[in-house]
C-alpha positions, 0 to 999 in steps of 0.5 A: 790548419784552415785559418779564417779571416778575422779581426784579428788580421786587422789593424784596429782604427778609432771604431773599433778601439771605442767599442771595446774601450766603453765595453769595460764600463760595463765590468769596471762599475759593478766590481769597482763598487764591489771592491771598494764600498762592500767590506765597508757596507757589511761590517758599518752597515750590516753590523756584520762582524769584520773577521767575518766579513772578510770570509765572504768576500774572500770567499766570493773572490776566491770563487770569483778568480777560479771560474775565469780560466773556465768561462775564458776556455768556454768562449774560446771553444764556443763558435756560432755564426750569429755571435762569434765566440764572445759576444753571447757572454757579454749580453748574459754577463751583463743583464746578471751582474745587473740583477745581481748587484740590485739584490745586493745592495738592498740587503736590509740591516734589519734582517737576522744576522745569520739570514744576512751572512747567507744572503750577502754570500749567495748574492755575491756569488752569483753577481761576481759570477756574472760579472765574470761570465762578461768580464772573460770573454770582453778581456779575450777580445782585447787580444784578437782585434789586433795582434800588433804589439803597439796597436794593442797598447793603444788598444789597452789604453782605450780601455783602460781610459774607460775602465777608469770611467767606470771606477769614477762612477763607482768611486766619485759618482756615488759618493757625490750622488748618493752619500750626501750628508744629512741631519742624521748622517753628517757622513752619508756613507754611514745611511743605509738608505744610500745602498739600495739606491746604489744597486738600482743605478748599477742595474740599469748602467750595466745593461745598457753598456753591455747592449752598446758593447755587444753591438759595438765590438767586432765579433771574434770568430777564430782564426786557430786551427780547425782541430779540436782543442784539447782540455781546459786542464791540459791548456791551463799546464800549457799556458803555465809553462810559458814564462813570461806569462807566467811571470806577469801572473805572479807580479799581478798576485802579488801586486793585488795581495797588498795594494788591495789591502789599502783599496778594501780598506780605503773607505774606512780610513778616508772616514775614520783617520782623515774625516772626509765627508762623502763628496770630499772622498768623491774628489779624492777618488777623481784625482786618482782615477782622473790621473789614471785616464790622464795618463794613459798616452803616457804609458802608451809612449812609454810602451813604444819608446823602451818596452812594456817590460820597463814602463811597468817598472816605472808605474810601480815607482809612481804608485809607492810615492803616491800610496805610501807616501799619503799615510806616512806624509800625514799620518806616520811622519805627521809633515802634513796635517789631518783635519785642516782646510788644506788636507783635501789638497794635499791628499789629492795631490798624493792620490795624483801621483798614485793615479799615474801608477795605477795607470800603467796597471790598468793597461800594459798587463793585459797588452802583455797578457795578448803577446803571451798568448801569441807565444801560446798559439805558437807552441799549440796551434790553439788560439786560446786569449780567452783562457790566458785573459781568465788565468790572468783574472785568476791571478788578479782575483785571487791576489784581491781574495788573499788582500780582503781576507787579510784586511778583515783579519787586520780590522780586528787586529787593531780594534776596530769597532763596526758599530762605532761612530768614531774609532779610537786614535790608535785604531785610526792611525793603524788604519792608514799606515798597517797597509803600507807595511805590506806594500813595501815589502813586497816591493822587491818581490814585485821587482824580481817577478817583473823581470822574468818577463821576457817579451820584447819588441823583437820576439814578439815580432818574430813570434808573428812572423813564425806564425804566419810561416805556419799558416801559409804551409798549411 
C-alpha cells in the first residue's frame, strides 16, 4: 500500500480551520432557507395545497438524501492533480445551488397550479442536487484535514460556527431584509414580491463562497491504498457493518424525523400562534442560531473533558428544555402570555437554551462521523470519508424527508387553511404544541440509539496507531 502525503498527516492550524469553517456558508444558507421558508412560500404563497406540498418536499429530500453516499463515493475515487479529489465538486456544487435556488424562488403565484407543482418539483431537485454535489465532497474534507480526535472537534466547531452564520443569513437575515412590513403586508412574509429577491441574494452569496472555499481549503489527494476501490454498494454494506456508525446514523434520523417537524413548521406558527412580524422572528432566530456559535467552545470542552459520546447526551437535554418548553410554557400550560410586550423576550429566552442544543448537533456528529471512517479504513484498506460523510447526510435527510412529510399531512389534519390570513384558535394552539408530542417520544429511542456508539478516546487512539502499523509494513 503506497501512502501519499496529505493533509491528513497534519495538525490543523488557524488557516486551514477558517478555510473550511466559511466553506459551509456556502451549503448552510441556500438549505437553511430551503428547509425553513419553502413549505411555507408553497402553500401561503403559492396556494399550493399542504398535503400536496409535503409530497414534494419529501420527494426532493428523499432524492436529496439518496444521491449523498453516491456523490461522497464519486469524490473519493475522483483523483486529479489540479484539484484533489474534492475541490472540482465544490465550484460545480456551488455555481448550480446558486442557478437553482434563483429559478426557485421567482416561481410566479399567478401560474397554473399544475405549471407550479411541476416547476416547484424540477427546481427543487436540481437545486438540492447541487447543493449536494458541494455539500458531500465539503463534509469529506472535514475528515482528512486532520485525524486527531480533538483537533477534529475544534475543527468541527469552526465549522459549525460558521455553518450557524450561514443559518442566520437565511433565517434573521432575510426576515429583517426582505420581510418588511408594508401597508399591504403588515406581515411581509405573506408579500410574494420578497421571494424573488430572496433567491437572487442566495445566488450571488453562494458563488462567492464556494470560490473563497475552493481557494481556501487544502486539497484532499488521498492517502489510502493504491488498489482499486471496490463498488459503492459493497462499500456502503461495509460502512454499515461498523456499529457505531451505524448507530450515530440512527440517532440523527431519528432526531431530524421529529425535530424537523417544528423547524418545517416554524414559520407557520411564529406567524399564526405567536403573531410575529418578520424582523420579530429575525430576532427569535438570532437568539437561537447566536447561541449555537456561542456555544461551540462549550462543546469543544466538553469533547475533551468526558467524550463525544456524552456531550451529545447533554445537548439533547438542552434541546427538549428549549423546544418543548416554548410551546408548552405559553401555549399548552398558558405560564407565559402570547401577545403581550414581553413575549418576544420570553420566546428568545427558550430559543437561547434551544440554540445551545443545537449546537452540539451542529458539530460532534460529524467529529464522530470522521472517528467512524478511521475505523473504516482500518477494516478495508479504503479511505472512504466522502462515502461515510454521504451516508450520514442520507440519514440526516432522510429523517428531514420523513419530518416534511409528516408536517404536511399534520397541516391539514388540524385544519390549517393555506389562503387564510389568520387561522382559528384551535388550529394555531395545535401548530405549536403537536410537534412536541413527537419529539418527546422519540426521546428515549434517541437515548437508546446514542449509546451504541462506541468510540472513545482510546480506541479512537489505538485505531490510528494500528493504522500507522499498517502503512509502515507496507
Amino acid at each position: 500500500m503506497n501512502m501519499t502525503s496529505s493533509t491528513t498527516e497534519q495538525q490543523a492550524g488557524i488557516p486551514q480551520k477558517l478555510g473550511y469553517g466559511v466553506g459551509a456558508i456556502a451549503y448552510a444558507l441556500p438549505y437553511q432557507i430551503m428547509a425553513s421558508f419553502f413549505l411555507f412560500f408553497v402553500t401561503s404563497i403559492l396556494h399550493v395545497p399542504p398535503t400536496v406540498a409535503g409530497a414534494i418536499v419529501a420527494i426532493s429530500v428523499f432524492w436529496d438524501a439518496i444521491t449523498d453516499p453516491w456523490v461522497g463515493a464519486v469524490s473519493d475515487r475522483t483523483r486529479s492533480a489540479r484539484f484533489g479529489r474534492r475541490h472540482q465538486f465544490l465550484l460545480l456544487g456551488g455555481i448550480g445551488t446558486a442557478i437553482g435556488s434563483w429559478f426557485l424562488w421567482s416561481i410566479s403565484p399567478e401560474m397554473d397550479m399544475t405549471q407550479k407543482i411541476i416547476l416547484l418539483l424540477l427546481a427543487v431537485l436540481f437545486t438540492k442536487t447541487m447543493n449536494t454535489f458541494y455539500g458531500a465532497p465539503y463534509y469529506a474534507l472535514g475528515g482528512t484535514i486532520s485525524r486527531d480526535y480533538d483537533v477534529r472537534s475544534s475543527l468541527q466547531g469552526w465549522r459549525a460556527a460558521f455553518h450557524v452564520i450561514g443559518m442566520i443569513l437565511a433565517l434573521v437575515g432575510t426576515q429583517i431584509l426582505f420581510f418588511r412590513s408594508t401597508p399591504d403586508f403588515p406581515r411581509g412574509q405573506l408579500n410574494p414580491a420578497a421571494y424573488p429577491k430572496i433567491g437572487l441574494a442566495i445566488a450571488v452569496i453562494t458563488v462567492l463562497i464556494a470560490v473563497m472555499a475552493y481557494m481556501m481549503i487544502p486539497k484532499d489527494h488521498g492517502n489510502g491504498s493504491a488498489q482499486k476501490t471496490p463498488g459503492t454498494l459493497k462499500m456502503v454494506k461495509a460502512a454499515l457493518a461498523n456499529k457505531s456508525f451505524r448507530a450515530i446514523l440512527l440517532v440523527i434520523f431519528v432526531i431530524e424525523a421529529s425535530f424537523q417537524i417544528m423547524v418545517s413548521l416554524g414559520t407557520h406558527v411564529n406567524t399564526f400562534t405567536y403573531h410575529l412580524t418578520g424582523p420579530q422572528m429575525g430576532v427569535l432566530g438570532l437568539s437561537l442560531l447566536g447561541m449555537s456559535v456561542v456555544s461551540q467552545p462549550f462543546w469543544v470542552f466538553m469533547c475533551r473533558k468526558f467524550e463525544k459520546r456524552t456531550a451529545l447526551i447533554v445537548g439533547m437535554v438542552f434541546g427538549l428544555i428549549g423546544f418543548v418548553g416554548m410551546p408548552w410554557a405559553h401555549v399548552g400550560f398558558g405560564w407565559l402570555p402570547v401577545d403581550a410586550p414581553s413575549t418576544l423576550l420570553t420566546l428568545s429566552l427558550f430559543s437561547m437554551v434551544a440554540g445551545i442544543g443545537n449546537g452540539a448537533f451542529m458539530s460532534i456528529p460529524f467529529s464522530m462521523v470522521a472517528d467512524s471512517a478511521d475505523e473504516g479504513q482500518l477494516l478495508t484498506d479504503h479511505q472512504q470519508e466522502g462515502l461515510y460523510f454521504g451516508l450520514y447526510t442520507f440519514a440526516y435527510k432522510l429523517g428531514i424527508s420523513v419530518s416534511v412529510f409528516i408536517g404536511g399531512i399534520l397541516l391539514d389534519v388540524i385544519g390549517f387553511v393555506p389562503e387564510a390570513k389568520e387561522q382559528s384558535a384551535e388550529t394555531a394552539y395545535q401548530l405549536a404544541i403537536a410537534p412536541t408530542w413527537l419529539l418527546m417520544l422519540a426521546t428515549p429511542v434517541i437515548l437508546w440509539l446514542v449509546m451504541g456508539y462506541r468510540i472513545d478516546r482510546r480506541r479512537h487512539a489505538e485505531t490510528l496507531s494500528r493504522l500507522k502499523a499498517k502503512r509502515g509494513s507496507d
